[in-house]
N, C-alpha and C positions, 0 to 999 in steps of 0.2 A: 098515683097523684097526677094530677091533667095541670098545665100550667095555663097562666088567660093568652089569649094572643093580643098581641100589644102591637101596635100602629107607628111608623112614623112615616110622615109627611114629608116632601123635599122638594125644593124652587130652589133651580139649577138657575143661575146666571154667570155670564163670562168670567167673573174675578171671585166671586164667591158661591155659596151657596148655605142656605137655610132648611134647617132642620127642626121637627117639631114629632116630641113622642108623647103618645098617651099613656100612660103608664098603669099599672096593674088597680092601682087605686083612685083609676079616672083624674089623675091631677094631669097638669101640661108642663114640659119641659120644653125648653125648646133652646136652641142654638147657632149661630154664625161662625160655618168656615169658609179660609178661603177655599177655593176651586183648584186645589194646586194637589200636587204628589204627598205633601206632607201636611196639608189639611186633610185628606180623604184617611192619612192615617189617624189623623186625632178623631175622628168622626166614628173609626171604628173604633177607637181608643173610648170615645162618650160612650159608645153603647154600649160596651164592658160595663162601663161602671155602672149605669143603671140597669144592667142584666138584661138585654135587649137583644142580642146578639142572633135572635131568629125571630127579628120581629118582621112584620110586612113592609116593606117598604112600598 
C-alpha cells in the first residue's frame, strides 16, 4: 500500500509562524503557532492529528 505525499507550507516570522497542509483528499488546512519551544510542539502535535507526520515540508 503507497501512501499520497502530502505538503505543508510554512511562513516563519519573528513571533509566530503559519502552517498550511494539503491533505490526502486535496482539502487545505491550515494553522497559526507561535514561534516558540512550545508552539513548534503543538505543530508537531497538528501533524499527528492529521497523519502528516512525513509530510514535505
Amino acid at each position: 500500500m503507497t501512501h499520497p505525499t502530502l505538503f505543508v507550507g510554512i511562513d516563519v516570522a519573528k513571533t509566530k509562524f503559519d502552517v498550511a497542509l494539503l491533505n490526502a483528499e486535496g482539502k487545505y488546512r491550515s494553522k497559526v503557532f507561535p514561534n516558540t519551544p512550545v508552539g513548534h510542539q503543538q505543530f508537531l502535535e497538528w501533524l499527528t492529528r492529521h497523519d502528516a507526520q512525513e509530510a514535505h515540508l
